[in-house]
SESEFI-832723 format. One record per residue (C-alpha): residue in one letter; x, y, z. Coordinates in steps of 0.02 Angstrom, whole numbers. Each point is the difference from the previous one (the first is absolute). Layout:
N
+------+--------+--------+--------+
: rest :     px :     py :     pz :
+------+--------+--------+--------+
:    A :      X :      Y :      Z :
...
+------+--------+--------+--------+
***
This chain:
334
+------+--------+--------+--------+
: rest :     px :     py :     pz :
+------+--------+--------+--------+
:    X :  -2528 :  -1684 :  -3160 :
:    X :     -3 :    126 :   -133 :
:    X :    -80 :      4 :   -179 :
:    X :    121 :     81 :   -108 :
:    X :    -86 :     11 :   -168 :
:    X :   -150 :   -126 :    -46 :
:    X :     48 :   -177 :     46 :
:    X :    155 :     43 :     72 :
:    X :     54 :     -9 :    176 :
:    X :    139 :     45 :    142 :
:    X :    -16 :   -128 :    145 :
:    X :    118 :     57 :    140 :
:    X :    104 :   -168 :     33 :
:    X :     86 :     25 :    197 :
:    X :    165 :    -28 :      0 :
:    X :     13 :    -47 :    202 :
:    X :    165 :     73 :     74 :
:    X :     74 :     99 :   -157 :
:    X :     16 :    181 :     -8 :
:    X :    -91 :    -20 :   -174 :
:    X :   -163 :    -27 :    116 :
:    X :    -90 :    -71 :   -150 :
:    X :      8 :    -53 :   -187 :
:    X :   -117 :     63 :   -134 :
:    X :    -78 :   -160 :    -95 :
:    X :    -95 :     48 :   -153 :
:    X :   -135 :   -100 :    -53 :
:    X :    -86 :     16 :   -185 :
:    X :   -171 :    -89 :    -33 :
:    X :    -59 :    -85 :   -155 :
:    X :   -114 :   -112 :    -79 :
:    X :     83 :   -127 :    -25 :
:    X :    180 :     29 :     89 :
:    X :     30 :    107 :    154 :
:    X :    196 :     64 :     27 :
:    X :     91 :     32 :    165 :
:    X :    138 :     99 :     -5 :
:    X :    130 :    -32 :    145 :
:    X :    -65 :   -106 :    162 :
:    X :     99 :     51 :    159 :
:    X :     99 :   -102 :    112 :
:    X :    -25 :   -196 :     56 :
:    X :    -54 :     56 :    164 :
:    X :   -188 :    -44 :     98 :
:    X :    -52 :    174 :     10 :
:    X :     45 :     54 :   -205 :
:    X :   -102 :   -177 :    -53 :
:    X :   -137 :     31 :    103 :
:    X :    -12 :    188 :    -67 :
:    X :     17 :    -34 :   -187 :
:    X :   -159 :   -171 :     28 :
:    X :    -90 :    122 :     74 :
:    X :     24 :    146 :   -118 :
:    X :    -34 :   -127 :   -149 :
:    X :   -172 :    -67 :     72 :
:    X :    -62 :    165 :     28 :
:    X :     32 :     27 :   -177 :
:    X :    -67 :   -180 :    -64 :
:    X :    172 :    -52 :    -80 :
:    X :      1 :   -159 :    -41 :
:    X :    195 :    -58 :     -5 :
:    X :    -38 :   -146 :   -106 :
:    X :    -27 :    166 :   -150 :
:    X :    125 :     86 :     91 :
:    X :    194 :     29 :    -69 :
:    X :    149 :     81 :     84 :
:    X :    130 :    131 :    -70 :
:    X :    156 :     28 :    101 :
:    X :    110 :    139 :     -9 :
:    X :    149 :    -66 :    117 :
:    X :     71 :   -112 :     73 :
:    X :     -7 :     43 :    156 :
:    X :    -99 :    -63 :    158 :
:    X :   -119 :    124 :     37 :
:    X :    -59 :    -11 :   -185 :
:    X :     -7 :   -179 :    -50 :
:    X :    -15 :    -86 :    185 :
:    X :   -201 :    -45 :     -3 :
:    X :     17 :    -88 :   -197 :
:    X :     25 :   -178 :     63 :
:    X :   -160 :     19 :    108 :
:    X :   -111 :    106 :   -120 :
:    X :     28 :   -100 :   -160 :
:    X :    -92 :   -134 :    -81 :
:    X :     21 :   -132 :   -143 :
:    X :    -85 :    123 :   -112 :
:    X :    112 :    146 :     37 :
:    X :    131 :     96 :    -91 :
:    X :    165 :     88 :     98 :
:    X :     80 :    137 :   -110 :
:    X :    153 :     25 :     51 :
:    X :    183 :     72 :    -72 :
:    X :    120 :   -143 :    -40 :
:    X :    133 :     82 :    106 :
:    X :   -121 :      3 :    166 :
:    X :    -81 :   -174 :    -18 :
:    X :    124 :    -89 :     63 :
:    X :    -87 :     39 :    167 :
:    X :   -154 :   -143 :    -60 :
:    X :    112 :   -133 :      9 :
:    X :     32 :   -111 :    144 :
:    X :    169 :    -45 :    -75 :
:    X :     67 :    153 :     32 :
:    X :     85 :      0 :    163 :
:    X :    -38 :    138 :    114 :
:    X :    129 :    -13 :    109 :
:    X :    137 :      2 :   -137 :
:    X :    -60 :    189 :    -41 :
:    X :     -2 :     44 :    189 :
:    X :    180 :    -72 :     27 :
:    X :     47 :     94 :   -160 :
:    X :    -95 :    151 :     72 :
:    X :     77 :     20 :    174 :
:    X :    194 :    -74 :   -101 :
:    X :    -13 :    175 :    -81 :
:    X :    -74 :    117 :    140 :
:    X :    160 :    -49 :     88 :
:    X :    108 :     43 :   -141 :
:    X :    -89 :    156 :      7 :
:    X :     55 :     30 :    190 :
:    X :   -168 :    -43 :     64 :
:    X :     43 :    -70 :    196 :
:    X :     27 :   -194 :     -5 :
:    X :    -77 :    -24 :    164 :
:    X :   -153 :    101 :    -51 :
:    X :    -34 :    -78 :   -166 :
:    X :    -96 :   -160 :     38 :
:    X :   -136 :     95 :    113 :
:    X :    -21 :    138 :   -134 :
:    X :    -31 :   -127 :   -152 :
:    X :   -116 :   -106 :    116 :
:    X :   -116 :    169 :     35 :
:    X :     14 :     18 :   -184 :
:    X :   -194 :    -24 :    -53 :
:    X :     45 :   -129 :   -144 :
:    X :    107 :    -87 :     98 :
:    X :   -119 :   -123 :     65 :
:    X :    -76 :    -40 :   -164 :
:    X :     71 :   -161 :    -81 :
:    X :    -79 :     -3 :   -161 :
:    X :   -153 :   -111 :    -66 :
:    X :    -22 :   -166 :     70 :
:    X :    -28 :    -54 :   -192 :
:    X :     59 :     73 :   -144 :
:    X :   -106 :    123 :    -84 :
:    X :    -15 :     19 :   -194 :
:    X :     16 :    195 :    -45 :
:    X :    -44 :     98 :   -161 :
:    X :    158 :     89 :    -35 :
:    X :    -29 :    189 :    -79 :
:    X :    102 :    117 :    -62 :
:    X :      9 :    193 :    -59 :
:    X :   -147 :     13 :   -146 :
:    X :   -106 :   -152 :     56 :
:    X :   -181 :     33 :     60 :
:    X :   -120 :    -56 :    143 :
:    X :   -189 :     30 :    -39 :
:    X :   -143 :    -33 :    160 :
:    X :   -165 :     80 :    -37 :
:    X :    -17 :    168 :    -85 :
:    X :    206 :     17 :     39 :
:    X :    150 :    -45 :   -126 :
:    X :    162 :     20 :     97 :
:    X :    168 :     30 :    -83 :
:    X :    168 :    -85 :     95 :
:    X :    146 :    131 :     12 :
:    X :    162 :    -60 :     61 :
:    X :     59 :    102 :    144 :
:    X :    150 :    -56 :    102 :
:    X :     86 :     67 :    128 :
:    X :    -87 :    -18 :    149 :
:    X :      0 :   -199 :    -48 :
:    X :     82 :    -67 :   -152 :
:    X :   -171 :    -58 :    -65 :
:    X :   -127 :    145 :     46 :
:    X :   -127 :     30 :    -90 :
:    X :   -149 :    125 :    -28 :
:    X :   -151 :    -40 :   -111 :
:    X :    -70 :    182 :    -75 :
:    X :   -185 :      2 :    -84 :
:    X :     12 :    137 :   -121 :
:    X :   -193 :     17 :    -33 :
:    X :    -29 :     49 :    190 :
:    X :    192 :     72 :     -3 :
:    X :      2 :    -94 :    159 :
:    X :    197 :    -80 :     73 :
:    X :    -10 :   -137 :    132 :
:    X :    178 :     31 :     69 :
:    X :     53 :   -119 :    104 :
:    X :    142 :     68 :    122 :
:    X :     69 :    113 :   -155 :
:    X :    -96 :    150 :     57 :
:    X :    -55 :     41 :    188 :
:    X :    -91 :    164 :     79 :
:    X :     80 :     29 :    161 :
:    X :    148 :   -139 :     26 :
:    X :    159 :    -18 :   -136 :
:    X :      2 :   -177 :    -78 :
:    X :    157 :    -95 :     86 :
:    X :    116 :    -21 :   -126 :
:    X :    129 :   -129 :     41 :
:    X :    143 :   -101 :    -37 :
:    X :     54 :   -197 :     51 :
:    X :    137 :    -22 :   -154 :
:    X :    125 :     60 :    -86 :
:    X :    -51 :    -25 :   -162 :
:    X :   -150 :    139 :    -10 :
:    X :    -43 :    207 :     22 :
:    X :   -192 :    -25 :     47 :
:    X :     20 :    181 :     34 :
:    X :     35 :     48 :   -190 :
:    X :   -132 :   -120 :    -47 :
:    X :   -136 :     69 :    100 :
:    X :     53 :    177 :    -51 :
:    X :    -35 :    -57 :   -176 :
:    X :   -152 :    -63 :     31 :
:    X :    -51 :    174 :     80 :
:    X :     44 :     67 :   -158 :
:    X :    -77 :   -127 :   -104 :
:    X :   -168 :     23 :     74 :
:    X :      5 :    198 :     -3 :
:    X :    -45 :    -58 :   -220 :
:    X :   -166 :    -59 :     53 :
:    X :   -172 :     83 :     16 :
:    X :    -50 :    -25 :    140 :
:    X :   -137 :     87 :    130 :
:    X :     21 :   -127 :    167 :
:    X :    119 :   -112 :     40 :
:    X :    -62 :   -137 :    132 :
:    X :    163 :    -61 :    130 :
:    X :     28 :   -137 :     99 :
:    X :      8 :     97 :    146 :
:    X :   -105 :    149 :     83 :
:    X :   -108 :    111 :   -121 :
:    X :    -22 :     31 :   -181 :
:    X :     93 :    123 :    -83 :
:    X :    -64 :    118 :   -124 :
:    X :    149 :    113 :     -6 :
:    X :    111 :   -126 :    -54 :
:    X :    127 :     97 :    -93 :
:    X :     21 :     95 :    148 :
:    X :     29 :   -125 :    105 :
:    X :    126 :    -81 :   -118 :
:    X :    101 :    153 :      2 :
:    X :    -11 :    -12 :    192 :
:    X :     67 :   -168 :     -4 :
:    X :    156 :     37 :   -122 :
:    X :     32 :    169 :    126 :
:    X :     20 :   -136 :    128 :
:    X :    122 :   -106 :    -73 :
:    X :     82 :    153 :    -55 :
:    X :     23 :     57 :    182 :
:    X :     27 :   -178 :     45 :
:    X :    169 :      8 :   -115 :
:    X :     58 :    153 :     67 :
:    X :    -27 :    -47 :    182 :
:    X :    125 :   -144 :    -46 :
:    X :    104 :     95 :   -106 :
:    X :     31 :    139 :    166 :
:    X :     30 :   -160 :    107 :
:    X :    135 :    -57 :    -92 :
:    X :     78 :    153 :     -1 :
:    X :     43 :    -34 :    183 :
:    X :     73 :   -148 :    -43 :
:    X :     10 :   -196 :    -70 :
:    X :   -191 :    -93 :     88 :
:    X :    -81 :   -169 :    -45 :
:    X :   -165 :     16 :    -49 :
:    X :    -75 :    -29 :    180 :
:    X :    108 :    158 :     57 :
:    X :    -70 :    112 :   -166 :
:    X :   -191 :    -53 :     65 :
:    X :     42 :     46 :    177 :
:    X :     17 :    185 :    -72 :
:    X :   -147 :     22 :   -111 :
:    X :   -157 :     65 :     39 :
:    X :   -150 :   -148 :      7 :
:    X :   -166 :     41 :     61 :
:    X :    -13 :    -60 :    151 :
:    X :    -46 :     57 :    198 :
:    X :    172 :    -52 :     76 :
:    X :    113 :    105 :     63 :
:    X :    155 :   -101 :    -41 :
:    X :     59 :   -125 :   -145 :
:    X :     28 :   -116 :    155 :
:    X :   -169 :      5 :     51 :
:    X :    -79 :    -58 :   -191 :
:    X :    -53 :   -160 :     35 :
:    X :    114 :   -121 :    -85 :
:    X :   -114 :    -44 :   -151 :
:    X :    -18 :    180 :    -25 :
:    X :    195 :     12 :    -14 :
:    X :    -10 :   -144 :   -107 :
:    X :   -113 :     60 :   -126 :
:    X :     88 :    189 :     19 :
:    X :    185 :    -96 :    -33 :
:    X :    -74 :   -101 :   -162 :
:    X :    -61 :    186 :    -62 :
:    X :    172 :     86 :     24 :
:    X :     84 :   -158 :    -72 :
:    X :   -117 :     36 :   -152 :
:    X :     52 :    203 :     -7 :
:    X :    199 :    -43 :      8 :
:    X :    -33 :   -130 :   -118 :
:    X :    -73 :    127 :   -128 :
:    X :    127 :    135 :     59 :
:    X :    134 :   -134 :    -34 :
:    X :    -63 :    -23 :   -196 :
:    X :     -2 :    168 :    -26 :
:    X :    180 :      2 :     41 :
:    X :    -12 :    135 :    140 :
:    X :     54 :   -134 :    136 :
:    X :    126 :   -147 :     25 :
:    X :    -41 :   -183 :     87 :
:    X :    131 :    -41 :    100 :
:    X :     16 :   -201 :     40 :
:    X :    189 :    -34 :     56 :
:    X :    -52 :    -10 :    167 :
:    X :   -140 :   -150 :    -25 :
:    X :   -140 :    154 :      6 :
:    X :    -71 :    119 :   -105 :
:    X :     66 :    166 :     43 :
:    X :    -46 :    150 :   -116 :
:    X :     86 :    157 :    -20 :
:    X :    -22 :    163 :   -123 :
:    X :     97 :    -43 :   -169 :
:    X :     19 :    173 :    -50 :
:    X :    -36 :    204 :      1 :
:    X :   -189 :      5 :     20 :
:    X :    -70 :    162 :    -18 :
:    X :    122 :     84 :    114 :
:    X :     28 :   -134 :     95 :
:    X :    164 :    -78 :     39 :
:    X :     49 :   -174 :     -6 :
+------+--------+--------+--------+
***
């Protein structure tokens, strides 16, 4: 546990089994309402971390509200057994659909692994990799649970703190970072990270998360701010830095793709199998197949932006996706 600045905290949530190791849960004290940013996953050994954290610091969760970033596992997982009847979940409205018990898991898994084949992913690989997949066990709330919606402009005050909400998609559709511009503080969520590149996928066909998180890079480079606080692994101070760091990555990441496809027509899972990912295997083969997973749903999100900027073609005739150069690139030839 860390105290950032008076009243606010960094609890270290574990994230058992992840390469993530562990999630950064913020905590802000008040008088009258405490806030808890992000919670970790529904797992034994996060819940047990985040009671424990919160008694040492006498948080009382019946004063206590929640702000989510995303929607996604890691983040939200602990809400259903943290809240109380006096608590408040922020959330985006385009995330929250993961607070309600209606919402059938499975028919976004199905949908999920439907389009990693499309994508060339192996059939008789797919099941394994999804069920490895550290949301994949997590159904939802038992009962449905009421959230605050907010949106770009709105504010979040607990104690001395008044957050602003700025909308910034990409790495979800509904991401969100709340910025405090009196201690010129931004609590980040998965936009910005130190040492690891926020995955940036895609599971439709109807969205270029890449574009929109490259926006919200730019976006955020308008703010003043001195520290930004991530979900994952330390605080960053020099942020702008690290945001050019992050487009120089996707930037490499295109032309990585761009000098596959110069060898020839791929599916997505054959693009992935020729970039460079950060990882201690020799051999694509020998990723683990969630790590192919999640390294196939980041190419799919690269072509996808490379298709909208016209530079290549989807091919479907053959019941597929097959992608191809569309024209001259920068010396290159289709």
């Amino acid at each position: 546990m860390e105290e950032i600045l008076p009243n606010l905290y960094r609890i270290e949530i574990p994230l058992p089994k992840t390469p993530l190791k562990f999630l950064n849960s913020y905590v802000i004290k008040g008088d009258e309402r405490n806030l808890v940013v992000d919670t970790g996953l529904n797992l034994e050994e996060s819940l047990v971390s985040m009671r424990s954290s919160l008694n040492d610091l006498d948080v009382d969760l019946m004063e206590t509200d929640f702000f989510i970033t995303h929607g996604h596992a890691d983040h939200f997982g602990l809400v259903p057994d943290l809240i109380t009847d006096n608590s408040v979940v922020y959330c985006s409205t385009q995330d929250a659909y993961v607070f309600d018990p209606v919402h059938d898991n499975s028919v976004l898994w199905n949908s999920l692994k439907s389009f990693s084949i499309l994508n060339g992913y192996p059939e008789g690989e797919i099941q394994g990799a999804m069920e490895r997949h550290p949301g994949y066990s997590y159904t939802g709330p038992s009962n449905r649970i009421d959230v605050s919606y907010i949106k770009e402009g709105d504010t979040v005050s607990a104690g001395d703190y008044t957050f602003k909400c700025i909308e910034t998609p990409g790495h979800s559709k509904g991401h969100l970072c709340l910025y405090e511009p009196n201690q010129k503080i931004l609590i980040a969520g998965d936009l910005i990270l130190a040492d690891i590149t926020p995955n940036i996928s895609l599971w439709s066909d109807d969205e270029n998360p890449l574009q929109d998180y490259l926006n919200s890079l730019d976006k955020i480079m308008g703010y003043d701010i001195e520290l930004v606080l991530p979900g994952h692994r330390v605080v960053i101070k020099e942020w702008r830095k690290r945001i050019v760091e992050l487009k120089q990555h996707h930037n490499k990441r295109v032309g990585e793709i761009l000098t596959s496809l110069e060898t020839g027509n791929k599916n997505a899972y054959q693009v992935a199998s020729q970039m460079s990912w950060d990882m201690s295997y020799k051999t694509w083969d020998l990723f683990p197949p969630t790590q192919r997973l999640f390294a196939t749903w980041e190419a799919i999100a690269h072509l996808k932006y490379l298709e909208e900027e016209q530079l290549i073609a989807k091919d479907t005739s053959g019941g597929k996706y097959v992608f191809k150069l569309s024209r001259t690139i920068a010396g290159r030839k289709n």
